[in-house]
mmCIF file of the C-alpha atoms, coordinates in Angstrom:
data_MODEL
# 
_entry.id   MODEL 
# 
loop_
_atom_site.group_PDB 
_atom_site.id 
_atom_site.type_symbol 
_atom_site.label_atom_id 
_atom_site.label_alt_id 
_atom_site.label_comp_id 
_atom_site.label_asym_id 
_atom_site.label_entity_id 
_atom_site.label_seq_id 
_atom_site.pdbx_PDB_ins_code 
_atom_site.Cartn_x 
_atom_site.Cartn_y 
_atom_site.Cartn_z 
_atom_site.occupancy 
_atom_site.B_iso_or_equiv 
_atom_site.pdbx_formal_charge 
_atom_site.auth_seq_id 
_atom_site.auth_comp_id 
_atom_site.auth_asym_id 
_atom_site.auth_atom_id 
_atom_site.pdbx_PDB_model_num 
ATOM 1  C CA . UNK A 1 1  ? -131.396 184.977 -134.456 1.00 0.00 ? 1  UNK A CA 1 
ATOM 2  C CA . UNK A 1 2  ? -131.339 181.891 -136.423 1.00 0.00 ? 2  UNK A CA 1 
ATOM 3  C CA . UNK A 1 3  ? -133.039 179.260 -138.485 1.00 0.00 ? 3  UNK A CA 1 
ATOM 4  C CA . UNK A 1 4  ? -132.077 175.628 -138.959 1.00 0.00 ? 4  UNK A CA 1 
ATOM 5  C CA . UNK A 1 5  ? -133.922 172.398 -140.439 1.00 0.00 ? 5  UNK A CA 1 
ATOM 6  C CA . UNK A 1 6  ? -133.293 170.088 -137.526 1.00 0.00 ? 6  UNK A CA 1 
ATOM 7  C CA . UNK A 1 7  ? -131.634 166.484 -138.064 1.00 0.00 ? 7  UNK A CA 1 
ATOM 8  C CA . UNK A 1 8  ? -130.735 168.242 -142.069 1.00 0.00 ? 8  UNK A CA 1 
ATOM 9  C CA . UNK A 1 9  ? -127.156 167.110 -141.558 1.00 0.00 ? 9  UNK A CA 1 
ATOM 10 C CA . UNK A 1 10 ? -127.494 163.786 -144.311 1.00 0.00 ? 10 UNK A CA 1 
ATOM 11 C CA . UNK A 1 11 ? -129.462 165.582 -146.420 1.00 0.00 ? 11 UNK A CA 1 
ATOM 12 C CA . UNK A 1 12 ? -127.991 167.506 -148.979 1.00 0.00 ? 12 UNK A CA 1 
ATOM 13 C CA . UNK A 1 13 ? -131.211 170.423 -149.556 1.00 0.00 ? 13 UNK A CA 1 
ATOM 14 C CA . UNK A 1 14 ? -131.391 170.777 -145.656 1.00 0.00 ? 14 UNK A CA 1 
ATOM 15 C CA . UNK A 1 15 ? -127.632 171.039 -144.224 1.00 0.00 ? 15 UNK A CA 1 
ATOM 16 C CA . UNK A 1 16 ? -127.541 174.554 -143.889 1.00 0.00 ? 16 UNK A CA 1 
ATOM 17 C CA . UNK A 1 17 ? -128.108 176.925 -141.290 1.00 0.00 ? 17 UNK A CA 1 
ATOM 18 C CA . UNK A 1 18 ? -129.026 180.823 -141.576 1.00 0.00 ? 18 UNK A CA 1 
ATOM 19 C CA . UNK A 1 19 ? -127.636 183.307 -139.157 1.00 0.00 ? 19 UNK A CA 1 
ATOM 20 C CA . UNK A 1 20 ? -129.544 187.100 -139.330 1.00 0.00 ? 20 UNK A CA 1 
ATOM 21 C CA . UNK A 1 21 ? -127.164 189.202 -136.983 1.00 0.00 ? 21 UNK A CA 1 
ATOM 22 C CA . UNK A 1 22 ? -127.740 192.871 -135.477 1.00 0.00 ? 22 UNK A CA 1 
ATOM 23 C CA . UNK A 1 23 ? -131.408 191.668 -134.959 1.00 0.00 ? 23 UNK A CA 1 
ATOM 24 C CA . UNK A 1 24 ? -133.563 193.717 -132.926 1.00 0.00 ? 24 UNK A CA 1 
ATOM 25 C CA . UNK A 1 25 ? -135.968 192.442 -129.902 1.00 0.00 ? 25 UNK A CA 1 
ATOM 26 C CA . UNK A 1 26 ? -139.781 192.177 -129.924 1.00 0.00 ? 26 UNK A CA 1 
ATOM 27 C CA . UNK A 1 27 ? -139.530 195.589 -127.799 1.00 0.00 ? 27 UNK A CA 1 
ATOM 28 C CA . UNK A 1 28 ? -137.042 197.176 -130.712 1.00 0.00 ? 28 UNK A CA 1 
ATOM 29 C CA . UNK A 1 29 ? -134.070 197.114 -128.954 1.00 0.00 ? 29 UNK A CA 1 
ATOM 30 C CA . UNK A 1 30 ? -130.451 195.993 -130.482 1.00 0.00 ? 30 UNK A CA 1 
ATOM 31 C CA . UNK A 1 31 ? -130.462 191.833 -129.719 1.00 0.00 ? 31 UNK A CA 1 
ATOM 32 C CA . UNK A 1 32 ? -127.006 191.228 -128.847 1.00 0.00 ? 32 UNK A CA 1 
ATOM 33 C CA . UNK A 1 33 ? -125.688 189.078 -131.217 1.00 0.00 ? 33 UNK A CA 1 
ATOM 34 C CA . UNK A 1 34 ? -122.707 190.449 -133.566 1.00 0.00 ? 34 UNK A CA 1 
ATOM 35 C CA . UNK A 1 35 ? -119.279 189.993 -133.192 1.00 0.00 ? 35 UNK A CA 1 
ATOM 36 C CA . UNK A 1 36 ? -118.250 187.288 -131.151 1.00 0.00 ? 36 UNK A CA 1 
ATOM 37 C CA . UNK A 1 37 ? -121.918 187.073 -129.661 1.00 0.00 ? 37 UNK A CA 1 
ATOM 38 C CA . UNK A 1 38 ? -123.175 185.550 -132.993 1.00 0.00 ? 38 UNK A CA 1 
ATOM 39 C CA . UNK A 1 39 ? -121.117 182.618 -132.422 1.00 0.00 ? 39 UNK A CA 1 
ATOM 40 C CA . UNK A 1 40 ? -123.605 181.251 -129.878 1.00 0.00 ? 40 UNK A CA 1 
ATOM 41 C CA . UNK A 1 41 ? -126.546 181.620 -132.294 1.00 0.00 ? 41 UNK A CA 1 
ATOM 42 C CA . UNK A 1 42 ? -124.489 179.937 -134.710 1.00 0.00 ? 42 UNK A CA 1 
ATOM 43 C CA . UNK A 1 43 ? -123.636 176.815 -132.413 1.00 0.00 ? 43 UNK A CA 1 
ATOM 44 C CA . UNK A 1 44 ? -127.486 176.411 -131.623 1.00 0.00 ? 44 UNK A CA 1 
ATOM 45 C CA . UNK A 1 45 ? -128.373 176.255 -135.046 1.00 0.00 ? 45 UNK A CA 1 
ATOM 46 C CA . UNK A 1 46 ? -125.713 173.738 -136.200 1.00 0.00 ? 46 UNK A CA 1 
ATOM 47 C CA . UNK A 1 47 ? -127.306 171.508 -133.410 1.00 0.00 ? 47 UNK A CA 1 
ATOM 48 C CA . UNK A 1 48 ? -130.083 171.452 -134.969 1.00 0.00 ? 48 UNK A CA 1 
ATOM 49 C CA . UNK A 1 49 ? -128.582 170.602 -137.843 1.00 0.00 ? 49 UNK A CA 1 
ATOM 50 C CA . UNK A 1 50 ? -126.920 167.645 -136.563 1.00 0.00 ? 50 UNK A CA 1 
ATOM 51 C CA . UNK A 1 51 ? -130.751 166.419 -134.956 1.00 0.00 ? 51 UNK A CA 1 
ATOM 52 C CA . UNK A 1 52 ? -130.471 168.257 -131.499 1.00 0.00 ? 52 UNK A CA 1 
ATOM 53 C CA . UNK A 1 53 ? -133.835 169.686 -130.058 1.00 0.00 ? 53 UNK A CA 1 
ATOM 54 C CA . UNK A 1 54 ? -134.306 172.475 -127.506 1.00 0.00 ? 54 UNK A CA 1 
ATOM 55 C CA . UNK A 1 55 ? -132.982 171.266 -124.161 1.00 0.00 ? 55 UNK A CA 1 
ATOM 56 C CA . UNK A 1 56 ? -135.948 170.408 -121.596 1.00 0.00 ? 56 UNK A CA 1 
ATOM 57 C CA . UNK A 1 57 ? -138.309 170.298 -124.431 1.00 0.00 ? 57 UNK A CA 1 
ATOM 58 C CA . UNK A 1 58 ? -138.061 167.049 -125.964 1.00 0.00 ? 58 UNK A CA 1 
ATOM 59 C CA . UNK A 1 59 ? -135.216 165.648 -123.106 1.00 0.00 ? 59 UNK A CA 1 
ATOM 60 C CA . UNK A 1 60 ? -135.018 165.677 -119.405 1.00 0.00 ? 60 UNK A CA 1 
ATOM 61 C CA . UNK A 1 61 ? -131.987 168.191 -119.369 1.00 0.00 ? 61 UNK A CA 1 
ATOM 62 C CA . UNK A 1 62 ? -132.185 171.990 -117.704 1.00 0.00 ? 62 UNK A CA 1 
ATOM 63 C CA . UNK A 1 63 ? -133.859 174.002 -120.359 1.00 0.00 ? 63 UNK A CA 1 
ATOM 64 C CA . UNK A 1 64 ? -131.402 176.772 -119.297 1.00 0.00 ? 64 UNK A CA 1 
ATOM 65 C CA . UNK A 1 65 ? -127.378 176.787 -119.623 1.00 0.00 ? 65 UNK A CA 1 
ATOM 66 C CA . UNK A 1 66 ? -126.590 175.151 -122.221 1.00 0.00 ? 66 UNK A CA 1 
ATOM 67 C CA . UNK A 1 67 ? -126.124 175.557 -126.096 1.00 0.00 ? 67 UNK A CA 1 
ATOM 68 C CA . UNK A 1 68 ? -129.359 174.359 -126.766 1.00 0.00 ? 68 UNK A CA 1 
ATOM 69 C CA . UNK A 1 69 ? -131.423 176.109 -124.281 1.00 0.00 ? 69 UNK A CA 1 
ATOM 70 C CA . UNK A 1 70 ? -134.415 178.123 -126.499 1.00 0.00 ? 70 UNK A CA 1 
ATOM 71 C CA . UNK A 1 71 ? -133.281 181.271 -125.322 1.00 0.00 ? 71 UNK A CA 1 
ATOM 72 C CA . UNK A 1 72 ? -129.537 182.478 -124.574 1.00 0.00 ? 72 UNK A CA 1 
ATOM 73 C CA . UNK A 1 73 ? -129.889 185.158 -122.533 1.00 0.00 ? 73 UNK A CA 1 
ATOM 74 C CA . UNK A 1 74 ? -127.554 187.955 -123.136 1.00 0.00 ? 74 UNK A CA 1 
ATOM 75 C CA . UNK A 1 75 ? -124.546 185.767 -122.516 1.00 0.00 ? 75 UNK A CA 1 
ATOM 76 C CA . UNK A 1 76 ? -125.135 182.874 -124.571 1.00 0.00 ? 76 UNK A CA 1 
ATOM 77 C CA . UNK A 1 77 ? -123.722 179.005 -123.139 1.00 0.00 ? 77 UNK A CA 1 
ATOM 78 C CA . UNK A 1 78 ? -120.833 177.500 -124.399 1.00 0.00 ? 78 UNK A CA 1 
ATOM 79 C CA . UNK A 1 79 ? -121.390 173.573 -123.400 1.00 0.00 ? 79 UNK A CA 1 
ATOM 80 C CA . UNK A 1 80 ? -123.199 170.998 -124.818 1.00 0.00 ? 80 UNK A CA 1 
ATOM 81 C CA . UNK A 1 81 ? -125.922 169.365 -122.232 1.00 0.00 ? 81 UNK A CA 1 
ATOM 82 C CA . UNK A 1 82 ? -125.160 165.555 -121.854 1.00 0.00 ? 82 UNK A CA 1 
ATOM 83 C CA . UNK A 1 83 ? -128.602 164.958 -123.056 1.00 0.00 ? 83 UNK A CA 1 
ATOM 84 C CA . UNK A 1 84 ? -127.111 166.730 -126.332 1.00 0.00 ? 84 UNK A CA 1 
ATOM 85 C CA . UNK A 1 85 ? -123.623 165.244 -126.295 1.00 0.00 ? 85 UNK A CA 1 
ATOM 86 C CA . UNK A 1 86 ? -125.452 161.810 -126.096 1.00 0.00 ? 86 UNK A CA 1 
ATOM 87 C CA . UNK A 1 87 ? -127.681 162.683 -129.305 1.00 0.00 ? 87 UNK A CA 1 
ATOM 88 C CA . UNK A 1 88 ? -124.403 164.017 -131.127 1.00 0.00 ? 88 UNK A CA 1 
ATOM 89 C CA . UNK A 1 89 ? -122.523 160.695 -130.581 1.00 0.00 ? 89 UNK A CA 1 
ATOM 90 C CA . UNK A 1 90 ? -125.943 158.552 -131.377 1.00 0.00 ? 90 UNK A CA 1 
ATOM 91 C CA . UNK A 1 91 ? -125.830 160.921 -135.042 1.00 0.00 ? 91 UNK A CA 1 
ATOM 92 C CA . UNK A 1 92 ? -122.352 160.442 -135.720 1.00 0.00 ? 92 UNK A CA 1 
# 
């Protein structure tokens, strides 16, 4: 679980992202997301950071599969859409 201001990465009281691991689910169950796992939640939240939005929300990329998906599943992704590679080069 994680919470990021989204496009804070020029200013200074936003670029920061907050990563709560060992979370449990709405039903109370462990969420999967220490150790290693935690690095997917933490790669979602630094694109929002940088200005990305959920993927098939606000673009016209599979809402699934990617880092930027709303939900991970209990694999998490580990690619960038190209609708979110394109919006990381337009940032930069």
């Amino acid at each position: 679980m994680g919470l990021a201001y989204t496009d804070g990465v020029c200013k200074p009281e936003q670029s920061c992202v907050i990563n709560e691991l060992g979370v449990i689910n709405y039903r109370g169950h462990p969420f999967p997301s220490a150790g290693a796992l935690s690095s997917y939640v933490l790669a979602h939240e630094l694109g929002h950071v940088l200005g990305l939005r959920h993927d098939g929300v606000t673009n016209a990329c599979n809402s699934t599969g990617h880092i930027m998906a709303a939900g991970r599943g209990l694999r998490g992704a580990t690619t960038w859409s190209v609708c979110a590679k394109e919006q990381i080069k337009k940032q930069m």
